[in-house]
N, C-alpha and C positions, 0 to 999 in steps of 0.2 A: 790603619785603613783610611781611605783618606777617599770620601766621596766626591764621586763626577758627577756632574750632569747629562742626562741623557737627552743626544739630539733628536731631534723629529725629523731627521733627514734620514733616510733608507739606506744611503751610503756608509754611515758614520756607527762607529759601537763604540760603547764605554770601553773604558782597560779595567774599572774599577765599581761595583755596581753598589750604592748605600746601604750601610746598615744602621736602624734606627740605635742611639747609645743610651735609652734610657726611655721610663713607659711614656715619660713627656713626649715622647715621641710619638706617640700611638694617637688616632683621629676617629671619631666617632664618623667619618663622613667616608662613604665607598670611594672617593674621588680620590688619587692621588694627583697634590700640584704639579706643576710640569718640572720643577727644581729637584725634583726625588730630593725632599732632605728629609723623608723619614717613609716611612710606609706602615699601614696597619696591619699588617699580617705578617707574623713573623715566619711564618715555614712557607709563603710562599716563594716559586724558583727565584723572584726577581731579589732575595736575599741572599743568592747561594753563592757571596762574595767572589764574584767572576773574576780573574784575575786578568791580565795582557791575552788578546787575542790572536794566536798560531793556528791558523788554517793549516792543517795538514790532506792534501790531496793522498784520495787512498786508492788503490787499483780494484776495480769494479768487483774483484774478487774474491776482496774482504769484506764487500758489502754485508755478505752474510753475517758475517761476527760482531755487526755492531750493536747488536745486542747485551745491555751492561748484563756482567755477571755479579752474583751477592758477594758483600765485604763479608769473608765468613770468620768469625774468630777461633772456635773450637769446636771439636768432634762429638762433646759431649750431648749427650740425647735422655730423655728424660724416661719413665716408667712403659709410654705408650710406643717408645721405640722414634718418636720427634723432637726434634733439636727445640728447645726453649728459644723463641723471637724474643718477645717480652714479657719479662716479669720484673709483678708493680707490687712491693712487699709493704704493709699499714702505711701508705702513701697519706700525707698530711697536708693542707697550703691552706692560705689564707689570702685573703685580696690583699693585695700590697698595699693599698691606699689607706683602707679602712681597719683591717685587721681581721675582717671578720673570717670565722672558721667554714671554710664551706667543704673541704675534702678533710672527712674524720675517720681515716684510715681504710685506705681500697686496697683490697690485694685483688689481683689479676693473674692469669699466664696466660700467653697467647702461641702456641707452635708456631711452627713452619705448616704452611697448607692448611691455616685452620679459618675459618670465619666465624667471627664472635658479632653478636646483637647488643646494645646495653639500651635499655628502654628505663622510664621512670617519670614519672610526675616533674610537672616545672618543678624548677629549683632544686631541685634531687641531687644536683651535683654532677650530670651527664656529662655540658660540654664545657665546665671546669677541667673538669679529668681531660678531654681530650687538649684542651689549650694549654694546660701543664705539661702535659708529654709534650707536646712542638716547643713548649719554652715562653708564650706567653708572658711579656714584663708585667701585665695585671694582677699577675697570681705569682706570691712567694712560698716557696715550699718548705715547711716544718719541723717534718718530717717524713721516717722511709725512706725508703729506696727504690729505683727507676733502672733494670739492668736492661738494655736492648743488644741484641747480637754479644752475649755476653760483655759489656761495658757496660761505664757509669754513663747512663743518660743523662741524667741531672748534673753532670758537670760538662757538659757540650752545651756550646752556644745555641741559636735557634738553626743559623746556619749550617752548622754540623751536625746538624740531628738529620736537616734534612739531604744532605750530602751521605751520609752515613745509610740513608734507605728509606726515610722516615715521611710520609706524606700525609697533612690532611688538606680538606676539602673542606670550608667554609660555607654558611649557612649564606650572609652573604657577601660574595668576590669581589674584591677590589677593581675599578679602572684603572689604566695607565695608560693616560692619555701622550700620545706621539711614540708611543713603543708600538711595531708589529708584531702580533702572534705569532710571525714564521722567526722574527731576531730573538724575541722573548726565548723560544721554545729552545733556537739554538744554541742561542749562550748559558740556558739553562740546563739543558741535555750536555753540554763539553764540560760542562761544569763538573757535573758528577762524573763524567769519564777519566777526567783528570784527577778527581779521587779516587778511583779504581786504579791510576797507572795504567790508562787506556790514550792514546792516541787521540788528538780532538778529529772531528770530521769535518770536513770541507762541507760548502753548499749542497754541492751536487750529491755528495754521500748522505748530507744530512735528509735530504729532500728523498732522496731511495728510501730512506730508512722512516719519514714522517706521514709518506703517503696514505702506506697500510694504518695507521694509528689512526686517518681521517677515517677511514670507512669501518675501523671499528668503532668510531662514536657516531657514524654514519651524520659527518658533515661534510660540505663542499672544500673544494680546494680555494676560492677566493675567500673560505675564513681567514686564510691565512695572512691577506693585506691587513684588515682591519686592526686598529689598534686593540692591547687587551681591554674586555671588556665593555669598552665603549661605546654606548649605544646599543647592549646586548639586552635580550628578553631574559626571563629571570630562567626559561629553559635552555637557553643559550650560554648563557653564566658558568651555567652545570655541567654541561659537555663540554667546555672549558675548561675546566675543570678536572673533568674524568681526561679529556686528552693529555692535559700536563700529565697526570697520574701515569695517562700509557706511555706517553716519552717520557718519563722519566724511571719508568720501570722499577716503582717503589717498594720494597721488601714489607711492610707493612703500611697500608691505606687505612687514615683515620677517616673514614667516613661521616664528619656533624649532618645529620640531617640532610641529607643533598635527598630525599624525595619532597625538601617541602617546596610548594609552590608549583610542582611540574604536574602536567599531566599523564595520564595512561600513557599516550605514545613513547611523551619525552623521557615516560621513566622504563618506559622498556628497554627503549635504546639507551638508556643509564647503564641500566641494569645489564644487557648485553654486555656492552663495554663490560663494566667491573665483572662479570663472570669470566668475560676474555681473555682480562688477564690474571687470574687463579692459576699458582702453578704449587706443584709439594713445595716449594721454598717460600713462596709470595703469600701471605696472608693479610687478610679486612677485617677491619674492627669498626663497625658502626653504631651510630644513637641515633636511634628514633625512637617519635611517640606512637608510632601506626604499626600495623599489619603488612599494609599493603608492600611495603619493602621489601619484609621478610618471603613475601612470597615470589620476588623475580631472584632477590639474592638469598639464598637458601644458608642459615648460617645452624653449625654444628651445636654452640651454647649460645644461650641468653640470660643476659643479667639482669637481675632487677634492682637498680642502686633507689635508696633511698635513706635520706639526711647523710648525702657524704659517706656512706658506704654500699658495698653488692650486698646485700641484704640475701638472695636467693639465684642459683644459678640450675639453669636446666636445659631441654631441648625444646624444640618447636612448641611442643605441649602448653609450655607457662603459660605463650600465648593466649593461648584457646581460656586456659584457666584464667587470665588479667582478663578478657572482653565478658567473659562470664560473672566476676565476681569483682573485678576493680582491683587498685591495688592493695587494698586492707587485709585481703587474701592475702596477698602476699608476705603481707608482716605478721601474721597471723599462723600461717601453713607450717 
């Protein structure tokens, strides 16, 4: 794979979009430089190793279908009559740097149609676990197993994971400065259609299809000039965020934290959004430390990980019992 530079000119796209080869490539700083020779975040779209750009012009009357469908592997469906999304069997990792143990065996499953909570005290190991499932180079994995859409997760790059269905949402979003959110969005939406064996979409088809995404995260249409991120409020970030999520039509949404920093309004309309797009096939998995989350996205389990494992899994209730009683309930109960 063989990185281009990306212009700042409107006119111009890559054929080939970077992928960082190693964690030295990761940057403690939200900014990426204008050279892309590496990026901090590995699952987001600007990794989904874009390949040569074929505008295909569609007749207005496929517009409807440009809706991606799920990469489905098997029929197989579990006890409760739901196809297994993901299952995380005594998942293990360690910080690649240092060594240290921070995930000491998680098991998880997640359906189709299901929304999961995972809440826990700092350092509990919350969004460990979610930066291992996207493939994070910070964290090397142990042990366990990672099966998504029946495959091995953990042998897909970060690119393929998220190609494959896979999306999370960072606590906080990187810039890219001289890329536009309307190129971004499109060469990262063709991306995964071209992993479907879907047909790319032209401008004009694309724009049919990214309008309605704007008014489910109830943003304006001139979001679309501005570079990602750049210059954005940290509730801007978010709906950023949630809109890559809507175009890109993710089979399961890691949710880190995206209620921190927003307010009531901005997390309503979060919140909107991610209920929007809830379908029997499409499932969220979020970490927060609050309440307030759980009450605009309503999820079916809640986990309570503590020292690198789910220590306790339940329904909304745990809730109630954690603000009551803290976590030591929890290890206790």
């Amino acid at each position: 794979m063989v990185a281009q530079r990306l212009s700042s000119s409107s006119s111009s796209r890559p054929s080939v979009l970077p992928t960082p080869n190693s964690a030295a490539a990761y940057s403690s700083s939200n900014r990426v430089p204008f050279n892309f020779n590496f990026l901090p975040h590995p699952i987001h779209p600007i990794r989904l190793c874009i390949g040569s750009t074929n505008h295909r012009r569609l007749s207005v009357s496929r517009l409807t279908a440009s809706a991606l469908p799920s990469i489905d592997s098997d029929d197989s469906a579990g006890a409760s009559g739901k196809k297994p999304l993901l299952e995380v069997k005594d998942l293990k990792a360690v910080i690649a740097e240092t060594g240290q143990e921070i995930l000491k065996g998680v098991n998880l499953v997640v359906n189709e149609g299901e929304v999961h909570a995972i809440m826990g005290k700092n350092g509990s190991g919350k969004s460990t676990f979610s930066k291992v499932l996207v493939g994070h180079p910070h964290y090397e994995v142990t042990g366990g197993s990672v099966i998504f859409k029946g495959e091995n997760l953990l042998d897909m790059e970060p690119e393929d994971r998220s190609l494959a269905g896979l999306f999370m949402s960072f606590q906080s979003p990187v810039e890219i400065p001289g890329v536009s959110n309307s190129d971004f969005l499109n060469m990262a939406y063709n991306a995964r259609r071209r992993k479907l064996g879907l047909p790319e979409l032209g401008p004009i088809e694309f724009y049919a299809y990214l309008f309605p995404k704007l008014e489910l995260v109830n943003m304006k249409s001139d979001f679309l000039n501005r570079n990602v991120n750049e210059g954005f409020s940290g509730g801007e970030r978010k709906r950023n965020e949630i809109l890559q999520l809507a175009v890109l039509e993710a089979d399961l949404s890691v949710l880190d934290e995206i209620d921190s920093g927003l307010d009531v309004d901005a997390l309503q309309d979060v919140a909107k959004a991610v209920n929007g797009l809830l379908t029997p096939k499409k499932s969220v998995l979020m970490v927060t430390h609050y309440r307030r989350l759980l009450e605009f996205i309503k999820p079916a389990f809640v986990h309570i990980m503590e020292d690198g494992r789910i220590i306790k899994t339940g329904d909304i209730e745990i809730v109630s019992l954690l603000e009551k009683e803290g976590y030591k309930a929890m290890s206790t109960s």
